[in-house]
N, CA and C of each residue as an Amber inpcrd file, in Angstrom:
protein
   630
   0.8470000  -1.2010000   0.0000000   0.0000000   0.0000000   0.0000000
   0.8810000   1.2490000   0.0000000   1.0340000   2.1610000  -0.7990000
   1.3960000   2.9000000  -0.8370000   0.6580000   4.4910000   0.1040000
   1.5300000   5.1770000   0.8690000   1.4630000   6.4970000   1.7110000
   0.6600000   7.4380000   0.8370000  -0.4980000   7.7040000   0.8260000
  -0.9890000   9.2960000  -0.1080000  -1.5020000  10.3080000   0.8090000
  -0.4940000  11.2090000   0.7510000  -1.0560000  12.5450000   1.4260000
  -1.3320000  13.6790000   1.0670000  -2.3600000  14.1570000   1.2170000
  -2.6550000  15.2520000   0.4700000  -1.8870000  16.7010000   1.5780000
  -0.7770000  17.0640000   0.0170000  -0.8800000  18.7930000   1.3350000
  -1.5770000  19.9570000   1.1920000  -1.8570000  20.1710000   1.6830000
  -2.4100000  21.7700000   0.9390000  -1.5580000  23.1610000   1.7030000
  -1.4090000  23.7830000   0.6230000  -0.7270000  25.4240000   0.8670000
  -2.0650000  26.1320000   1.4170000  -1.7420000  27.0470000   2.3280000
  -2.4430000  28.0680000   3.0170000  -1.5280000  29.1790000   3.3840000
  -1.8000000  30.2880000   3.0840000  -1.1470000  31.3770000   3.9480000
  -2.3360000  32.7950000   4.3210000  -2.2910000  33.5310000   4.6320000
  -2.5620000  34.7300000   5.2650000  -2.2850000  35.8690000   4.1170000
  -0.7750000  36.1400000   3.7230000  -0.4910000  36.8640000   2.8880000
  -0.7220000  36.9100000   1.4040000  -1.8890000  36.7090000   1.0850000
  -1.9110000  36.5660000  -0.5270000  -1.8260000  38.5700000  -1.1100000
  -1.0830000  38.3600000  -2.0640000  -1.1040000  39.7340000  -2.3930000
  -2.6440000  40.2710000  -2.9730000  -3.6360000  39.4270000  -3.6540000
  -4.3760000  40.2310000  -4.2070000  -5.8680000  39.8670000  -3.4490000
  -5.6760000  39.2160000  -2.6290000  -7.0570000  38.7850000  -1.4110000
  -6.4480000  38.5720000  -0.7550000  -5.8450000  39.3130000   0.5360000
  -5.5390000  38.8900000   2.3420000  -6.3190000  38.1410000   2.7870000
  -5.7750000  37.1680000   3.5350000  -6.8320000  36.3510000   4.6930000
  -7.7070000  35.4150000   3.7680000  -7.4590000  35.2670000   2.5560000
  -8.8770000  34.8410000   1.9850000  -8.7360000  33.0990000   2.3860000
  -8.1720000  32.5620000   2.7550000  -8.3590000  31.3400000   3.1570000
  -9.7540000  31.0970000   4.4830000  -9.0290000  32.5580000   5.2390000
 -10.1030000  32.5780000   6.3260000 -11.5430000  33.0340000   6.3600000
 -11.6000000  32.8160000   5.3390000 -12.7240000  34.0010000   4.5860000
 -14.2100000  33.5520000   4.8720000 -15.5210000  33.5790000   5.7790000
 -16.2620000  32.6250000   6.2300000 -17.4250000  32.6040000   5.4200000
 -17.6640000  31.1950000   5.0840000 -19.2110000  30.9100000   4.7630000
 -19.6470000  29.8530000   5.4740000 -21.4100000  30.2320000   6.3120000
 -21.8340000  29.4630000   7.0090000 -21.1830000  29.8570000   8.3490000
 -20.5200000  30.0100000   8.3760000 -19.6890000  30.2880000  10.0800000
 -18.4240000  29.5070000  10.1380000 -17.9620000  28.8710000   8.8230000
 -16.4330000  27.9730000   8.2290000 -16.2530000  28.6300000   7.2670000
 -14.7540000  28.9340000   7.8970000 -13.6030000  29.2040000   7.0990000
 -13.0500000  28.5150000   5.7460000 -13.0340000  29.2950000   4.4250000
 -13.3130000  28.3480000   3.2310000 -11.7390000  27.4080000   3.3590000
 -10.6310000  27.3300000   4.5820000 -10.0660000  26.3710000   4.4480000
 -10.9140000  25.1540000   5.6190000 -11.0680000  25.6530000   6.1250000
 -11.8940000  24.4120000   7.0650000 -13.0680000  23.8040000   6.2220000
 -13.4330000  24.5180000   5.2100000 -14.4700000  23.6770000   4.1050000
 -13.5090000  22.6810000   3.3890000 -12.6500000  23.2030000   2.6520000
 -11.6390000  22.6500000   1.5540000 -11.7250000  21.2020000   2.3470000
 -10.7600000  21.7800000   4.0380000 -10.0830000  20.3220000   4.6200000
 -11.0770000  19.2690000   4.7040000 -12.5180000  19.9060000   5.2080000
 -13.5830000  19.0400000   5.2940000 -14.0280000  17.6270000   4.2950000
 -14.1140000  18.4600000   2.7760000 -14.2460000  17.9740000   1.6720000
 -12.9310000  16.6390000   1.3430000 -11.8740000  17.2200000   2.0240000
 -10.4870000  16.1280000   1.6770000 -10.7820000  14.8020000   2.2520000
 -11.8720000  15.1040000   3.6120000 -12.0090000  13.3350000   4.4680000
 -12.3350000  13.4640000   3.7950000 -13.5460000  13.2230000   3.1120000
 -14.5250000  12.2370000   2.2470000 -14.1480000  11.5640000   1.2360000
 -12.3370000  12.2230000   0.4760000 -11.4590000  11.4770000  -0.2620000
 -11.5680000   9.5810000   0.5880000 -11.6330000   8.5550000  -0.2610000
 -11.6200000   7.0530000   0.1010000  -9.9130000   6.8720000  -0.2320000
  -8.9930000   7.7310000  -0.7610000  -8.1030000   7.1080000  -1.1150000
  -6.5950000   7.8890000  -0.5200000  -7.1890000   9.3010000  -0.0810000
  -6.2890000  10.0390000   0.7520000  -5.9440000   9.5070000   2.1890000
  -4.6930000   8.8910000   2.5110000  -4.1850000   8.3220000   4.0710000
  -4.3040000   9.7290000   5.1830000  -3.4580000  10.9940000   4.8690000
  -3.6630000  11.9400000   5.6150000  -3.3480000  13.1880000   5.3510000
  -4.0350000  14.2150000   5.8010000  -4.0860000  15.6750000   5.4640000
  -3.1480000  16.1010000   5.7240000  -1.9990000  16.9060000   5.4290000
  -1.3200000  17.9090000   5.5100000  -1.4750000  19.6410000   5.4240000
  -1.4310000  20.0800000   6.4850000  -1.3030000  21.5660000   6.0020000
  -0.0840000  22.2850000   6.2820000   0.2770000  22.7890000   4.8660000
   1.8320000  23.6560000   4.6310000   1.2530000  25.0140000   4.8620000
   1.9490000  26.0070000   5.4750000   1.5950000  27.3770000   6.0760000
   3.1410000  27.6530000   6.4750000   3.5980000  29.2380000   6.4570000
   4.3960000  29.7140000   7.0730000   4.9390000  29.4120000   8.5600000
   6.1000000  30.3050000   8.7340000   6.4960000  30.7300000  10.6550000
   5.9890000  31.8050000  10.1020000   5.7530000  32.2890000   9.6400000
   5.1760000  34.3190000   9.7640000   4.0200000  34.1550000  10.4060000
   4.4890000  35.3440000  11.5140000   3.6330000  35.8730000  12.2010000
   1.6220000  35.9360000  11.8150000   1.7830000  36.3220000  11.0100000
   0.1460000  36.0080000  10.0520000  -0.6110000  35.0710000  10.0730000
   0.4210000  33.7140000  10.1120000  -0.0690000  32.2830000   9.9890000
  -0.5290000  31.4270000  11.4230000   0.0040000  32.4620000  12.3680000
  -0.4600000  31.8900000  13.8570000  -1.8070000  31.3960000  13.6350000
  -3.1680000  32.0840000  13.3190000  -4.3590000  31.7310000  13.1040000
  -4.6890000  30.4930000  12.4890000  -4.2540000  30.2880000  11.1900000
  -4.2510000  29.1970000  10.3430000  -3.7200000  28.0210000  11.1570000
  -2.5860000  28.0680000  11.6620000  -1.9330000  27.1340000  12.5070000
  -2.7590000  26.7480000  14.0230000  -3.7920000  27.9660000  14.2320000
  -4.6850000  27.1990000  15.4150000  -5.6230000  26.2000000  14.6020000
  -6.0250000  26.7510000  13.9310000  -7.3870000  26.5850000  13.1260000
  -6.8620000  24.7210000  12.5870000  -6.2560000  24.5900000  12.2800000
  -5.2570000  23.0540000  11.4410000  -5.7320000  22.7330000  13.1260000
  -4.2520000  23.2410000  14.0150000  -4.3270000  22.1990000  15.5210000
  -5.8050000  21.9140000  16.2650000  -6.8110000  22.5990000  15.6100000
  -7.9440000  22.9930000  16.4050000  -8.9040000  21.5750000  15.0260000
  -8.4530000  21.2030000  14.4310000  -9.5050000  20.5840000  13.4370000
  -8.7210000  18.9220000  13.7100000  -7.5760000  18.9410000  14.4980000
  -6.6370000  18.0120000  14.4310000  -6.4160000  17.4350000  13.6640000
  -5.7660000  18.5620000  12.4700000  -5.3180000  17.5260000  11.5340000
  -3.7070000  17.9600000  11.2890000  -2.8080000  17.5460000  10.4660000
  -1.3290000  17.9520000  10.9360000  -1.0280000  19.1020000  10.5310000
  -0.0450000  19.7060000  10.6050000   0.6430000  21.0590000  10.3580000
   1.9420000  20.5900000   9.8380000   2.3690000  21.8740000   8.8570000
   4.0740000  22.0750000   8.7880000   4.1470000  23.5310000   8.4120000
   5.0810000  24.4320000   9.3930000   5.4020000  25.2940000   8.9070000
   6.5730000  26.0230000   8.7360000   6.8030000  26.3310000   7.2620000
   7.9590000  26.2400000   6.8750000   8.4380000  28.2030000   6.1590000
   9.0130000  27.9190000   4.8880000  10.0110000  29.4120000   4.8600000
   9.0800000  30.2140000   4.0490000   8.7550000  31.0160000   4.0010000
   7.7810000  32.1340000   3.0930000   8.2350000  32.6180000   1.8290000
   9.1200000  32.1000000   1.8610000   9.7170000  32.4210000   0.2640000
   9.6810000  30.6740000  -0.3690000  10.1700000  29.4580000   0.1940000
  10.2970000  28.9490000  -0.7180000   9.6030000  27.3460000  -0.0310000
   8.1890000  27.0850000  -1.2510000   7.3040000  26.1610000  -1.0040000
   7.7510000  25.1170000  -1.3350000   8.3610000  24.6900000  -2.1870000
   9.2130000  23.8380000  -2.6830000   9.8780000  23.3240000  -1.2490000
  10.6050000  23.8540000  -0.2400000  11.4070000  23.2290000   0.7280000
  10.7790000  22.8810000   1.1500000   9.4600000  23.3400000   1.8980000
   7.7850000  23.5430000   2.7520000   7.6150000  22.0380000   2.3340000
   7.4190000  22.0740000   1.4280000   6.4260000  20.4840000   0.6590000
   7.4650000  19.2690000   1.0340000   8.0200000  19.5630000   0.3240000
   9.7520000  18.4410000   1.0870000   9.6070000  18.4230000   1.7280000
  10.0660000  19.3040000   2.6540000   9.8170000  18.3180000   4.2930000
   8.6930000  18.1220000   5.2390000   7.8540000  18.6020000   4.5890000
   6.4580000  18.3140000   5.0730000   6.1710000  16.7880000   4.7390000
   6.3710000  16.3930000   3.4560000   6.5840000  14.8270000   2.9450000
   7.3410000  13.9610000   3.3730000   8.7460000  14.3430000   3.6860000
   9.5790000  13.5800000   4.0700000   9.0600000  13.4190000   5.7700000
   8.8330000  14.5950000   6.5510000   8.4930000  14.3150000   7.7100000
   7.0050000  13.3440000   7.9880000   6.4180000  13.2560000   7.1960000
   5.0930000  12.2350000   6.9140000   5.6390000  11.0930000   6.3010000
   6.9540000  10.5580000   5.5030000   6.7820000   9.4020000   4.8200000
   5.7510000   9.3000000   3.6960000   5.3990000  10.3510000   3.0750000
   4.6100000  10.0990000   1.8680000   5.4550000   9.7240000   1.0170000
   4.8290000   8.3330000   0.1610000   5.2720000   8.1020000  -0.9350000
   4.4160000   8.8340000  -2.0620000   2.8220000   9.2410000  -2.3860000
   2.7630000   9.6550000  -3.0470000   2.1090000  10.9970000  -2.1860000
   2.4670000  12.1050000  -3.2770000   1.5410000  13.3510000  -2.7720000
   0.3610000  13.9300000  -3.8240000  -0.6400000  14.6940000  -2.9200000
  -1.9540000  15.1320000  -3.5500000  -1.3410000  16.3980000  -3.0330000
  -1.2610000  17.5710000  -4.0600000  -1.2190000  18.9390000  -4.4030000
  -2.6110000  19.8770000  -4.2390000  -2.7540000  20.4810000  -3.2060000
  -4.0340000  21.1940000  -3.2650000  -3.5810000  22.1550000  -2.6210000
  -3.9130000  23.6390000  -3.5740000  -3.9450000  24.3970000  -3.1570000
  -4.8650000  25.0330000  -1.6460000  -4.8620000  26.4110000  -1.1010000
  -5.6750000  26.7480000  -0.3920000  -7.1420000  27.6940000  -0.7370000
  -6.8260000  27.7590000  -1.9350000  -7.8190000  28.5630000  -2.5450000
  -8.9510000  27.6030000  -3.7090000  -8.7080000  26.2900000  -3.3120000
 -10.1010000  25.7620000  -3.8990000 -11.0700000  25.0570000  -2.9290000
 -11.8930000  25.9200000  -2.5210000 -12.6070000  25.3100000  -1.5340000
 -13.3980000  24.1910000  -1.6560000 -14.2130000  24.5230000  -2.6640000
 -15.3130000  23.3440000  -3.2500000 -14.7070000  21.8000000  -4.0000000
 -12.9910000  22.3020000  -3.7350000 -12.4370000  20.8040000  -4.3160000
 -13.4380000  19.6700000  -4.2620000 -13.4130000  18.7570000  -5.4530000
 -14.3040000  17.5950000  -5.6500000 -13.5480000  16.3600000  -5.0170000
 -13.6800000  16.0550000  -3.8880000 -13.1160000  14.3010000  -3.4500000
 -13.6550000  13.2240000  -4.4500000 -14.1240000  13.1680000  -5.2930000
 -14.2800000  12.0800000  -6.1430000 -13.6970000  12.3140000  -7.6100000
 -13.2290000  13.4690000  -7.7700000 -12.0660000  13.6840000  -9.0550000
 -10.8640000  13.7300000  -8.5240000 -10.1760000  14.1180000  -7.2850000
  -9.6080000  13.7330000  -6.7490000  -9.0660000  11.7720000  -6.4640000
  -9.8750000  11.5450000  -5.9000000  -9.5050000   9.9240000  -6.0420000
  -9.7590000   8.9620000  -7.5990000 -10.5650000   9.8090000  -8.6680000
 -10.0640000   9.3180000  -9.7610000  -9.0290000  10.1090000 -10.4650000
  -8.2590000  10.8220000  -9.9350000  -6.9550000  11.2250000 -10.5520000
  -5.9790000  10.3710000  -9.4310000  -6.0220000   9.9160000  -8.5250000
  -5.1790000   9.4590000  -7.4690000  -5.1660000   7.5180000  -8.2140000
  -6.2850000   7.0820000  -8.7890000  -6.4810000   5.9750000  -9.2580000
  -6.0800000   5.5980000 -10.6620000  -6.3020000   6.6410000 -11.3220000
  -5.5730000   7.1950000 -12.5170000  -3.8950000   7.1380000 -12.6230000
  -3.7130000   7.6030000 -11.4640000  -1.9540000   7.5770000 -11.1850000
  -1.5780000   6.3750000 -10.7050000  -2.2050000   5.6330000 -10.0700000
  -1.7430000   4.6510000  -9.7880000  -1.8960000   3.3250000 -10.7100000
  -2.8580000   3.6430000 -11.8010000  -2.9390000   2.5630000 -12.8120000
  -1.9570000   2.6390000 -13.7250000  -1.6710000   3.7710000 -13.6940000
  -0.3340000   3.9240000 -14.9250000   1.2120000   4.0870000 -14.4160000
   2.0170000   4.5990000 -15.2930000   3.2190000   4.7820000 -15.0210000
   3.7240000   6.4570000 -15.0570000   2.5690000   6.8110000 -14.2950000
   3.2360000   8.1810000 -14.3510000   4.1540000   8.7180000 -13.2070000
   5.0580000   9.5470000 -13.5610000   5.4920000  10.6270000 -12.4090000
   4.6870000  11.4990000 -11.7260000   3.8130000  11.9740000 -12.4970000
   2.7790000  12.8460000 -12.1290000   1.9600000  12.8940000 -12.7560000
   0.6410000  13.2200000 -12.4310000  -0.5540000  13.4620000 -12.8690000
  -1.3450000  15.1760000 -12.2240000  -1.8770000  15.3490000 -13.4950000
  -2.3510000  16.0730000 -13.4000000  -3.6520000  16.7070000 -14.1870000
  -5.0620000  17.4410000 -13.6180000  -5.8260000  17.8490000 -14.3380000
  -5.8380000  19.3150000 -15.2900000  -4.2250000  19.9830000 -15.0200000
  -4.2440000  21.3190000 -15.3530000  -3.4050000  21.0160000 -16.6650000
  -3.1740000  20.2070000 -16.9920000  -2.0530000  19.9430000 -18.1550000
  -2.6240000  20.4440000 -19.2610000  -3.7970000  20.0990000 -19.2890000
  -4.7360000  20.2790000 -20.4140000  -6.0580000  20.1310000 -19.7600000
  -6.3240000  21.7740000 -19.3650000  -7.8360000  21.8600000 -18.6060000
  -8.8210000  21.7480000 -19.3380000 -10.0250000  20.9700000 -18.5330000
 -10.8990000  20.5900000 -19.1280000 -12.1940000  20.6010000 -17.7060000
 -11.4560000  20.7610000 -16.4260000 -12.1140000  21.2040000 -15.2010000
 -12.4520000  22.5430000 -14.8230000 -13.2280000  22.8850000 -14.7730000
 -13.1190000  24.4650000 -14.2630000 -12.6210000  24.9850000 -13.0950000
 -11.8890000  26.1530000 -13.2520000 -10.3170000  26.2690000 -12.1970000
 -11.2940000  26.6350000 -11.3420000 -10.4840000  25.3940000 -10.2740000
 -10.9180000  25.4320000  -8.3400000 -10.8130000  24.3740000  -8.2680000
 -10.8760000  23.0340000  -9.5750000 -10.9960000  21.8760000  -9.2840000
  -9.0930000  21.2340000  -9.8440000  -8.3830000  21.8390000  -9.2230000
  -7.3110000  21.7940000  -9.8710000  -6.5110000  20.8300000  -8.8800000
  -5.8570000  19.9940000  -9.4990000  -5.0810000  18.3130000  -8.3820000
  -3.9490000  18.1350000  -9.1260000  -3.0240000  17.7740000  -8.3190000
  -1.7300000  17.3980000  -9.0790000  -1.7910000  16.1450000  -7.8330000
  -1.0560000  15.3260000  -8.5980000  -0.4200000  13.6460000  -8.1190000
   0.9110000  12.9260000  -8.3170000   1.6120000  13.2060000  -7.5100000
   3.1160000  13.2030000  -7.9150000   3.5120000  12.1910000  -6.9790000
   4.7160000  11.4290000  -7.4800000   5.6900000  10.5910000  -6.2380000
   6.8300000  11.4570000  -5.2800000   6.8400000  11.0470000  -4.2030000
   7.4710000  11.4050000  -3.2320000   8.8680000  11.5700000  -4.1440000
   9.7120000  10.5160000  -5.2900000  10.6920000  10.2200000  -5.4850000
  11.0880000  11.7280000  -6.7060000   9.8870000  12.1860000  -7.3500000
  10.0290000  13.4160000  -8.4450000  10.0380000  14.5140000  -7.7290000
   9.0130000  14.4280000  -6.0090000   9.5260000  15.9690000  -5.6580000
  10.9170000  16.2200000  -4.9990000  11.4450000  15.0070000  -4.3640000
  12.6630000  15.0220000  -4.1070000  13.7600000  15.3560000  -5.2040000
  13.6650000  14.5920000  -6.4840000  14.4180000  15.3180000  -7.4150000
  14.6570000  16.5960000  -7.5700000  12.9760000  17.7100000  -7.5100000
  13.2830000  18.4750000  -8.2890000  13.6840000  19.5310000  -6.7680000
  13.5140000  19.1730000  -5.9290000  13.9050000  19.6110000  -4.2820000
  15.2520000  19.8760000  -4.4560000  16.1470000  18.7460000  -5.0720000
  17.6810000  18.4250000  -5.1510000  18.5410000  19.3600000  -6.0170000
  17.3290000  19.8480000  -7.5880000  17.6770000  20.1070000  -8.6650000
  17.3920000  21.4300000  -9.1180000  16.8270000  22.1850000  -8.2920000
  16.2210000  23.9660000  -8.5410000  16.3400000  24.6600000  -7.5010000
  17.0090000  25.9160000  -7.7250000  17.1670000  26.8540000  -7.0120000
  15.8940000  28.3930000  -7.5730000  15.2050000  27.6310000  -8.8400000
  15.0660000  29.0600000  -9.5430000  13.5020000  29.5440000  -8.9720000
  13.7640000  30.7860000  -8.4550000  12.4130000  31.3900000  -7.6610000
  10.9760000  30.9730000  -8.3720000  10.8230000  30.9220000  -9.8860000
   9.4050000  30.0410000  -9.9810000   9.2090000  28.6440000  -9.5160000
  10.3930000  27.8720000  -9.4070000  10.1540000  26.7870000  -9.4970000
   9.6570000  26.5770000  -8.1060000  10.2940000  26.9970000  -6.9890000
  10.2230000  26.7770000  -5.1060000   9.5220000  27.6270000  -5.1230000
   8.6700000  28.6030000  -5.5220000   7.2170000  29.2580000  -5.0530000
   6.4580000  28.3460000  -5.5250000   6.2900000  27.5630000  -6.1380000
   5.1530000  26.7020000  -7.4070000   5.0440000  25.1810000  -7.1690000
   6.1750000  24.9390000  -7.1210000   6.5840000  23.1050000  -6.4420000
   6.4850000  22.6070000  -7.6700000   5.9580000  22.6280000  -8.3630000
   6.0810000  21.5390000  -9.5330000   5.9490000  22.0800000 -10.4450000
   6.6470000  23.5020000 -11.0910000   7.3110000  23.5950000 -12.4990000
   8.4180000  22.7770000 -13.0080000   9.2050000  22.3740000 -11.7280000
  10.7510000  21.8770000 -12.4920000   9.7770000  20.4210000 -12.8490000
   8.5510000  19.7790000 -12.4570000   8.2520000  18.6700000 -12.4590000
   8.0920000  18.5110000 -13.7600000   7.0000000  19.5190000 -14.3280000
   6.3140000  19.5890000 -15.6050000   6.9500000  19.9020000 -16.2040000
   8.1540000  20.7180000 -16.2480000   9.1050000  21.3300000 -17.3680000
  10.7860000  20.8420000 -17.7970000  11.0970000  19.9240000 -16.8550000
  12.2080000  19.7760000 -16.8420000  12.5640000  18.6860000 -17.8870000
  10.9730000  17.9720000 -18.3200000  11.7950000  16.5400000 -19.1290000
  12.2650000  15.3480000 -18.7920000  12.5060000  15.3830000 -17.6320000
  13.0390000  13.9790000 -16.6970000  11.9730000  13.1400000 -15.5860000
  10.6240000  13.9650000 -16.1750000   9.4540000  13.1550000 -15.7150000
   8.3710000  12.5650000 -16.7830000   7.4290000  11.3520000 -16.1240000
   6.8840000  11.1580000 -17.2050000   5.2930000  11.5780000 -16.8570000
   4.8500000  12.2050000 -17.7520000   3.5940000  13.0230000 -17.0980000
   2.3090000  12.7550000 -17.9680000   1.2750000  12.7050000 -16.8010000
  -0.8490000  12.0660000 -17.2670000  -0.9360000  13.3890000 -17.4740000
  -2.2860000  13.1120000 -18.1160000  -2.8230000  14.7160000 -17.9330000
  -4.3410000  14.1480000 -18.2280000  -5.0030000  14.2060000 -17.1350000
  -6.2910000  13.5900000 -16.6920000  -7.2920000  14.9920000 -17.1680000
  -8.0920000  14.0360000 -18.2840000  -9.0880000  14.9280000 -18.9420000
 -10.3410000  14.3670000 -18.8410000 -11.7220000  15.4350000 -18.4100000
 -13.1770000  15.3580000 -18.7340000 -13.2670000  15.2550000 -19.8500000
 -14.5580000  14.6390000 -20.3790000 -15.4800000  14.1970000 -21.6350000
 -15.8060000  15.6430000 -22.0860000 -16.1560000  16.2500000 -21.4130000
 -16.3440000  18.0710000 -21.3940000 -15.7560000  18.8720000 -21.3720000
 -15.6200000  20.0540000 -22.1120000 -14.6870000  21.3210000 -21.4640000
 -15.0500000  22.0310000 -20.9350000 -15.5080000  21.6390000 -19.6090000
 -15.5220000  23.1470000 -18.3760000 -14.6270000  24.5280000 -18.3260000
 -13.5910000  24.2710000 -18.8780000 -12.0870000  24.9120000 -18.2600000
 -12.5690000  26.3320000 -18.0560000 -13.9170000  26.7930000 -18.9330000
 -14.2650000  28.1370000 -18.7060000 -14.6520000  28.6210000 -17.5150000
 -15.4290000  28.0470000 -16.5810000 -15.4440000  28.2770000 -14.9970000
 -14.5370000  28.3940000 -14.1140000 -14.8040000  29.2010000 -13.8330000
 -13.8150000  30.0210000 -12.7260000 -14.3260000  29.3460000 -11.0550000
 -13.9490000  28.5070000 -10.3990000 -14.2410000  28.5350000  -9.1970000
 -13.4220000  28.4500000  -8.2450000 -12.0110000  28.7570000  -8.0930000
 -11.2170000  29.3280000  -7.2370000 -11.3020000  31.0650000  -6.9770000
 -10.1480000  30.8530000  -5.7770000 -10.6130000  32.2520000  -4.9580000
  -9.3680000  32.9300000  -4.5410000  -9.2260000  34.2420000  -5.9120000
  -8.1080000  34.6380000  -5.9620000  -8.3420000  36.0990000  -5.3650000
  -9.6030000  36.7190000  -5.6750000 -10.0980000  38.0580000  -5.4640000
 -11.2100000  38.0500000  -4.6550000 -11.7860000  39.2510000  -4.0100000
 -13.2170000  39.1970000  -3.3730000 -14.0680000  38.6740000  -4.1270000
 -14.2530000  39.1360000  -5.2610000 -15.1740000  38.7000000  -6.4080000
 -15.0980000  37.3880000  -6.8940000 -14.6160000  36.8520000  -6.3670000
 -14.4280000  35.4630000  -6.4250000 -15.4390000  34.7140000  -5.5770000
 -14.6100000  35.2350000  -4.4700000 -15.0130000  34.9050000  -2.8600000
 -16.6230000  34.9630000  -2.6200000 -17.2780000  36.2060000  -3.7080000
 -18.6190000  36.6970000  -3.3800000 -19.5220000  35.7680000  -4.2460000
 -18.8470000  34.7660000  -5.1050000 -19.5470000  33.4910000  -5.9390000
 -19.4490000  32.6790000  -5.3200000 -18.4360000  32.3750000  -4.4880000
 -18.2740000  30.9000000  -3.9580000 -18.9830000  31.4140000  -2.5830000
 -18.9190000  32.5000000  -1.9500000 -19.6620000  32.3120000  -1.3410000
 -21.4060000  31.6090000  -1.7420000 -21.8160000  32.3150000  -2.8420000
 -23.3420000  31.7920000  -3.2940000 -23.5970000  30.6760000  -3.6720000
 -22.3940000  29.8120000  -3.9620000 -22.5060000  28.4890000  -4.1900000
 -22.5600000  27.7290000  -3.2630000 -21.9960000  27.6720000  -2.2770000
 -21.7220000  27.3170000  -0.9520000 -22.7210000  27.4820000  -0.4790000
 -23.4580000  28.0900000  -0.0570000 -24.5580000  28.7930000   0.4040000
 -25.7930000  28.3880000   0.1440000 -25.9580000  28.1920000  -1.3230000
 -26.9020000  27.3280000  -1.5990000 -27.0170000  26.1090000  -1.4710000
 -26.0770000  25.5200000  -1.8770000 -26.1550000  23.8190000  -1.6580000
 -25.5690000  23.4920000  -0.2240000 -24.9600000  24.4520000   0.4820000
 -24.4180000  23.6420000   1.8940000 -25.6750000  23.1970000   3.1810000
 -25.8060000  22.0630000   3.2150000 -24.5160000  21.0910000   3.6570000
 -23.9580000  20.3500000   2.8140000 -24.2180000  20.1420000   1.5660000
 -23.7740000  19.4820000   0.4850000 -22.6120000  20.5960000  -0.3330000
């Protein structure tokens, strides 16, 4: 049986929406929704949340210890190290990539991209290769053994803000690119701006508890 952990990035400081992780619908914080949505994954072993030491992230870091699920917090400049040893300190062999800004993530495209990766021979998988999901539903699926490579192999500031450019770009991986029957890709449902935030709030809203 192979280790799958999903991490997800969170911070406080986003330049073009502050705080928006913490951002509430219903009386939950759209990362305490996200994390929510991750149990119901059948194929995810355990949650990770990557977050800063900056001062900012104290909150986020109750909010994780307060939901008991794990923490790592690491350098504010470079996510790439963050994810490494957030993995290595878990023993993941494979990792699930989720950002903090898709709240409404789908756990059942999720575990068929996680099933997807594991039927084949990929290094990574991914649904953004060639979108066909509408952005919010965005998953990457990588081995513990490619982020260590590219951990070993890049110093260059896109690559350790991003974690897996050197993955997708370097050539020395072999890469899925998990596509719908449909092209959604035109929907927007991540949460980069208020105006974002003020849709997902209405989506949320309507269908929650679902």
């Amino acid at each position: 049986m192979n280790k799958i952990l999903a991490i997800v990035q969170a911070r406080m400081e986003s330049k073009r929406f502050p705080g928006k992780v913490l951002k509430a619908v219903k009386n939950k914080s759209l990362l305490e929704l996200l994390l929510n949505r991750l149990t119901i994954s059948k194929k995810i072993n355990q949650i990770i949340v990557v977050t800063t030491k900056h001062e900012s992230d104290n909150i986020i870091a109750k909010l994780v210890n307060n939901l008991g699920l794990n923490l790592y917090r690491g350098s504010t400049k470079n996510v790439l190290e963050s994810f490494y040893n957030a993995a290595s300190k878990y023993q993941a062999e494979i990792i699930v990539r989720i950002t903090g800004d898709c709240p409404i993530i789908d756990p059942n495209i999720i575990d068929n991209i996680i099933e997807y990766y594991l039927s084949n021979n990929y290094d990574y998988v991914s649904n953004t290769i060639n979108p066909t999901y509408p952005d919010g539903l965005d998953v990457e699926v990588f081995s513990f053994k490619a982020l260590r490579t590219a951990y070993n192999n890049t110093n260059l500031k896109h690559d350790t803000e991003h974690v897996t450019p050197y993955i997708k770009n370097s050539n020395k991986f072999l890469l899925g690119s998990f596509e719908n029957s449909n092209d959604y890709s035109g929907n927007r449902w991540t949460v980069d701006y208020e105006v974002d935030f003020i849709l997902i709030k209405q989506i949320i809203s309507y269908f929650y508890p679902r």
